[in-house]
C-alpha positions in Angstrom: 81.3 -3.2 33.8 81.4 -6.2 31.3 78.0 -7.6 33.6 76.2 -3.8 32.5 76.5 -4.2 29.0 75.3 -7.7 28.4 72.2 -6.7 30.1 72.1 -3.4 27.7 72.7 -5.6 24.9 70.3 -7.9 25.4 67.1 -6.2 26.5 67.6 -2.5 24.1 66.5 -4.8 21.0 63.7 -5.7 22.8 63.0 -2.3 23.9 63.1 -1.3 20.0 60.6 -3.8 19.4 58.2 -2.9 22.4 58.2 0.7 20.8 57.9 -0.1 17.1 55.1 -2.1 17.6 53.3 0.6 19.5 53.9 2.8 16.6 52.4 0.2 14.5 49.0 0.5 16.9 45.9 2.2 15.0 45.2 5.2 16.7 41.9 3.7 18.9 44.0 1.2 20.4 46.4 3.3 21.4 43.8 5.7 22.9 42.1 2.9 24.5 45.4 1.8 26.0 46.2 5.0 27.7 42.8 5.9 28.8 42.8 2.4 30.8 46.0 3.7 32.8 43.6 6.6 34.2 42.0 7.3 37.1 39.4 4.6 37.9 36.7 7.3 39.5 35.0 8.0 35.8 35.1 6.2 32.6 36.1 7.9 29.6 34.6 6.4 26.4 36.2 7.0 23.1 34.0 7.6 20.3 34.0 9.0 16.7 31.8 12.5 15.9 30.8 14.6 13.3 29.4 18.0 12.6 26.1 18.2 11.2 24.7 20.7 8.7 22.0 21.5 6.8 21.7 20.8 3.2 19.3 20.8 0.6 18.3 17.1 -0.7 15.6 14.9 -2.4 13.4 13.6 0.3 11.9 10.0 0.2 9.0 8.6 2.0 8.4 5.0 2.8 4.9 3.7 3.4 3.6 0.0 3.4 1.1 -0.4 1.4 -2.0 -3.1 0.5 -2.2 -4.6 -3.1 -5.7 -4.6 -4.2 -7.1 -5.5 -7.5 -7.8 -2.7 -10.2 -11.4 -3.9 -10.2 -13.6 -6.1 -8.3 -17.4 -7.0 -8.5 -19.8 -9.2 -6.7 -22.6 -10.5 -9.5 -25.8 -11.5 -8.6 -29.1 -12.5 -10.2 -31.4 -9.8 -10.5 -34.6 -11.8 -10.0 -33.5 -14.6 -8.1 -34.7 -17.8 -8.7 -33.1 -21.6 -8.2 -29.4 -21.8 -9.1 -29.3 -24.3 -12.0 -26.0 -23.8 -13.1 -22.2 -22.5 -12.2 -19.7 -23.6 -14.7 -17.0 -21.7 -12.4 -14.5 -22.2 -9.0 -12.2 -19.8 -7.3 -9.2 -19.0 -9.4 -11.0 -20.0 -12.6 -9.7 -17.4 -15.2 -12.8 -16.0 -17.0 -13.2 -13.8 -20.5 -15.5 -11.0 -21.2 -18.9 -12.2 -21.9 -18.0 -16.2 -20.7 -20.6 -17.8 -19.0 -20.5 -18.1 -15.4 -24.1 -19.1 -14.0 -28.2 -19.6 -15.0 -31.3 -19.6 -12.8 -34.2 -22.4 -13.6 -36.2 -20.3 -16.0 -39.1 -22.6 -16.7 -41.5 -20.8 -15.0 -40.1 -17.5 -16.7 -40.4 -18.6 -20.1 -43.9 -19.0 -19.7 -44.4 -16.0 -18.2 -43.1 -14.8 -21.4 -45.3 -16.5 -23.1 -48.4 -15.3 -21.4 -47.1 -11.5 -21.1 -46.4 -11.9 -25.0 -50.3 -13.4 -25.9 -51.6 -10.2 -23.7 -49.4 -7.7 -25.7 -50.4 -9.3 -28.4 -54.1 -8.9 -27.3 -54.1 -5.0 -26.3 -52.7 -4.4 -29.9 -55.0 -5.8 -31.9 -57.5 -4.0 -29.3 -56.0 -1.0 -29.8 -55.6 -1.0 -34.2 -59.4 -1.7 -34.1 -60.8 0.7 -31.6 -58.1 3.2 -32.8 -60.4 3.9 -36.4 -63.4 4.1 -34.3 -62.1 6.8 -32.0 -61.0 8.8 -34.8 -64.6 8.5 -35.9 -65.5 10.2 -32.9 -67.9 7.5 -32.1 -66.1 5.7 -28.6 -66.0 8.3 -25.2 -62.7 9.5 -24.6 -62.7 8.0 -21.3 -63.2 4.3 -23.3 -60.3 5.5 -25.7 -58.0 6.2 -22.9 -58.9 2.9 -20.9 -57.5 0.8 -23.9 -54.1 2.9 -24.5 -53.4 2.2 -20.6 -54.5 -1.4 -21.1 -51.9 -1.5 -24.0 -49.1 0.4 -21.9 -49.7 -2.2 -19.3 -49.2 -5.2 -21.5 -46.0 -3.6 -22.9 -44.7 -3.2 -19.4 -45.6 -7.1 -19.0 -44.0 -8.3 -21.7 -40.6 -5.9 -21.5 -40.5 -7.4 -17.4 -40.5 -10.8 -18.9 -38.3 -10.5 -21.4 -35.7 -8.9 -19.0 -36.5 -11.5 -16.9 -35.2 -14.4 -18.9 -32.1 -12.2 -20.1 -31.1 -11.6 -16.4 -31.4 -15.7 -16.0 -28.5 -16.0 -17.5 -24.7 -14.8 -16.0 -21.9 -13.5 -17.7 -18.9 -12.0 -17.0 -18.6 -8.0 -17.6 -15.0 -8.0 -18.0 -12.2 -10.5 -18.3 -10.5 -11.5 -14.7 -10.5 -14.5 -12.2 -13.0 -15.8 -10.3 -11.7 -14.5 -6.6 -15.0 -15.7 -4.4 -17.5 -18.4 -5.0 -20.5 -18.0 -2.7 -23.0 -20.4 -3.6 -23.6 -24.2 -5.0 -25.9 -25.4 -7.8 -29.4 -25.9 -6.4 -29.3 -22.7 -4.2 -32.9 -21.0 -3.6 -31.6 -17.2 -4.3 -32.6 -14.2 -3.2 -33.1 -11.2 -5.6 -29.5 -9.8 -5.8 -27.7 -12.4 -3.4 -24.3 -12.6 -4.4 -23.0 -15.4 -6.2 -19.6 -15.0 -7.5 -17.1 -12.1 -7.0 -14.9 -11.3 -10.3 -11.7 -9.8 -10.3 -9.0 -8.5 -12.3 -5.3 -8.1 -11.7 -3.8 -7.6 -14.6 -3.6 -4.4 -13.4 -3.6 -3.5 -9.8 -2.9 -0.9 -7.2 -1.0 -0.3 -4.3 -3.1 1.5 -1.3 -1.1 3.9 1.3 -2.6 6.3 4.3 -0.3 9.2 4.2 -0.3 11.2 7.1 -1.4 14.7 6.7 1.6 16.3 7.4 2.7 14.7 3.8 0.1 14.7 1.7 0.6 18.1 0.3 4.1 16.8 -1.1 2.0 14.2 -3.4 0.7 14.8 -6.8 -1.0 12.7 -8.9 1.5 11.4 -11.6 4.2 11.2 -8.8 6.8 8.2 -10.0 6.7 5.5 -7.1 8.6 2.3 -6.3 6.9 -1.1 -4.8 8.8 -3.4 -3.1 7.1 -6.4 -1.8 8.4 -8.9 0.6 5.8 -11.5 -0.2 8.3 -12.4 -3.9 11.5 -12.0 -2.4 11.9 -8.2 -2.4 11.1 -7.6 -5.8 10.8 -4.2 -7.3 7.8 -3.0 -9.5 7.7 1.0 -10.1 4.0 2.8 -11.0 2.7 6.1 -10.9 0.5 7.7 -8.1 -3.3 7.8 -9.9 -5.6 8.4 -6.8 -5.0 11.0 -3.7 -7.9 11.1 -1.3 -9.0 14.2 0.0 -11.0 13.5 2.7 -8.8 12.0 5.8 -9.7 9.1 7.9 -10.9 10.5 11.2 -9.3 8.0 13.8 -5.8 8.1 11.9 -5.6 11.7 10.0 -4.7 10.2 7.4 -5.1 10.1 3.4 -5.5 7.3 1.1 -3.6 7.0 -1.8 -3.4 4.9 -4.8 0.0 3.9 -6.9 -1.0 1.7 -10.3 1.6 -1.4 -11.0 1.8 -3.2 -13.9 1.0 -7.2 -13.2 2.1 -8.5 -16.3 4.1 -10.7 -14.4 0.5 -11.9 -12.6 2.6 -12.4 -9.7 0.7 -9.9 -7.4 -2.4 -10.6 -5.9 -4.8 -8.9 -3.6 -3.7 -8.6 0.3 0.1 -8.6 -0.6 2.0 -6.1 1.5 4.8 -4.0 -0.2 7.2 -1.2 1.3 6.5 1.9 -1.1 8.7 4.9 -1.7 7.7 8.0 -3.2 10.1 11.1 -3.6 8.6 14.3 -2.4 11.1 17.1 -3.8 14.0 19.2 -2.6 13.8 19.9 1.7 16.1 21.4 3.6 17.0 19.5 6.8 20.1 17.8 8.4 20.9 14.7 6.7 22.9 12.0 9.2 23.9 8.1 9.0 20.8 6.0 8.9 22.8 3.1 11.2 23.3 5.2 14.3 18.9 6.1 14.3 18.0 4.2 17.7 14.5 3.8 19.0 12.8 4.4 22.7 9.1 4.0 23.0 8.4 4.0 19.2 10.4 7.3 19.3 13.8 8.2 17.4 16.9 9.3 19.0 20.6 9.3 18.8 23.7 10.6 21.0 25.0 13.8 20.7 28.2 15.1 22.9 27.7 18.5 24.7 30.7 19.4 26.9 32.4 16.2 26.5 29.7 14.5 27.8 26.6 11.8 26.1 23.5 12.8 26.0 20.2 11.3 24.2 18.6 13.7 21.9 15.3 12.7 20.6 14.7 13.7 16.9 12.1 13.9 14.1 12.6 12.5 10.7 11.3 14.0 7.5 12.4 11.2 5.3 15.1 9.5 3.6 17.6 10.7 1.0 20.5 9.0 -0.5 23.0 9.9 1.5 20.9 8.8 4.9 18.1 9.7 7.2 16.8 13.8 6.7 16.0 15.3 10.2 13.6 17.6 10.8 13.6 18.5 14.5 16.1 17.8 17.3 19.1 19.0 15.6 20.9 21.9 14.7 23.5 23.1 12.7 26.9 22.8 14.7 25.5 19.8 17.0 28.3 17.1 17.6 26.9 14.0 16.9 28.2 10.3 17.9 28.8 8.1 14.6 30.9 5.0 16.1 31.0 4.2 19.6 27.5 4.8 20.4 26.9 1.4 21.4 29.2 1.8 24.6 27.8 4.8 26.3 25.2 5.9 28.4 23.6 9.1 29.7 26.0 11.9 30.9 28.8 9.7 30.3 32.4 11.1 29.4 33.5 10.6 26.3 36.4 11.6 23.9 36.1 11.7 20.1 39.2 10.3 18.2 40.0 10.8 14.7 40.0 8.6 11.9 
């Protein structure tokens, strides 16, 4: 009798502790724990779920998007010629009206000079026969011989004028030199490009929107820029061009988004993520983290019966609270949240709380 209870007194504190410290177990453990004691046929997988349902929420779309300067210009010499001069490089900063290039115009000037002594000519011509025709003493026919003779000089002289002003470059508005295309001593070609002039102190953000979105975007629409390119940083600007013609490949529509550059940290050919709001939709709003992808399409596990099962879905956008869906769900659905990781098609599962 003594023999019974040492044993009793020396393994019930143990059994207090064995118990106590399954008490102290967080509830998946414990479900894990007595799920492994079943039957080894089928695997039951716990996992946490929720109950979708539809809402009303802000919806935001994500693009990427192309920086591109707010205007750009490849200058040229109207008459060509022999490139004398370019005072610029690429990235040279330039002011309205600063000198960028000049043709040789030698041979110009005195074609000005010979245009000018015709002109010159057909006017005097013209003053003296002018009295004598009002005298009625010339034929008509003589009369109008000398007032095309002096049109023709004019037309000389205005050509060679234009001439030597068009030998001579200069910027039309202040920006950077973004493309150098030829060297000094260059045999040009009427309107061959020399230099292409940029400017980014203000630019724009180019987006294709698909045409299932485009009628959710309005000129004026606030949107924010954030571009990978300078560490993620955040630039905000308003939508100021919406094509309305779509691309015929891509159905798609272009769409501009102005950013301030006072920062002059953005330059043409920089990509940045855009996100532009498009307005109260109704749809089913779930966690963004448990969104998987299969063959560029969305899906995520649902349970149906007490079973997995892949459910392929289509998103509208993004809100706040997560990612809005706008097919593949309905209100009701039993969704898998945590655990998703572990299962697999048709698999048993059993949803714990928290």
């Amino acid at each position: 009798m003594k023999r019974t209870k040492v044993i009793l007194f020396i393994f019930f504190p143990l059994l207090l502790a064995a118990c106590r410290g399954d008490a102290e177990k967080d509830p998946l453990t414990r479900l894990n724990e007595r799920l492994g004691k079943g039957t080894k046929e089928e695997r039951i997988v716990p996992v946490k779920t929720m109950q979708v349902d539809t809402v009303s929420e802000i919806v935001t779309h994500t693009y990427a998007g192309t920086v591109e300067e707010s205007r750009s210009v490849e200058l040229s010499f109207k008459y060509g010629g022999v490139l004398e001069q370019i005072k610029v490089r690429e990235g040279d900063p330039i002011e309205k009206g600063g000198f960028l290039a000049k043709v040789n115009a030698s041979e110009l000037v005195n074609s000005q000079r010979i245009a000018a002594a015709t002109l010159e000519q057909a006017e005097d011509g013209y003053n003296r026969l002018k009295k004598v025709h009002e005298s009625g003493s010339i034929p008509e026919i003589k009369w109008k011989e000398m007032v095309a003779n002096l049109e023709k000089a004019q037309a000389s002289a205005d050509l060679a004028n234009d001439m030597i002003n068009e030998s001579m470059m200069r910027a039309p508005f202040s920006g950077v030199v973004a493309k150098r295309y030829v060297e000094e001593g260059a045999n040009l070609s009427p309107l061959q490009p020399v230099v292409r002039l940029i400017n980014t102190k203000g630019v724009s953000v180019k987006i294709a929107v698909p045409e299932k979105e485009i009628s959710n975007i309005g000129i004026g629409d606030e949107a924010t820029v954030v571009v990978t390119a300078l560490d993620d940083k955040t630039y905000h600007g308003k939508v100021v061009e919406k094509g309305m013609v779509a691309a015929p490949l891509a159905h798609s529509y272009d769409v501009k988004i102005a950013l301030d550059n006072d920062d002059g940290l953005l330059f043409p050919g920089m990509i940045g993520k855009v996100s532009l709001q498009s307005g109260l939709s109704k749809g089913i709003i779930i966690p963004s983290h448990i969104v998987l992808l299969d063959d560029d399409s969305k899906f995520i596990w649902v349970v149906e019966e007490g079973r997995a099962h892949k459910r392929h879905i289509e998103v509208m956008g993004y809100s706040g609270k997560g990612v809005v869906v706008k097919d593949g769900l309905h209100q009701g659905d039993s969704i898998i949240v945590e655990g998703y990781q572990k299962v697999s098609g048709n698999m048993k599962v059993v949803s714990y709380a928290d």
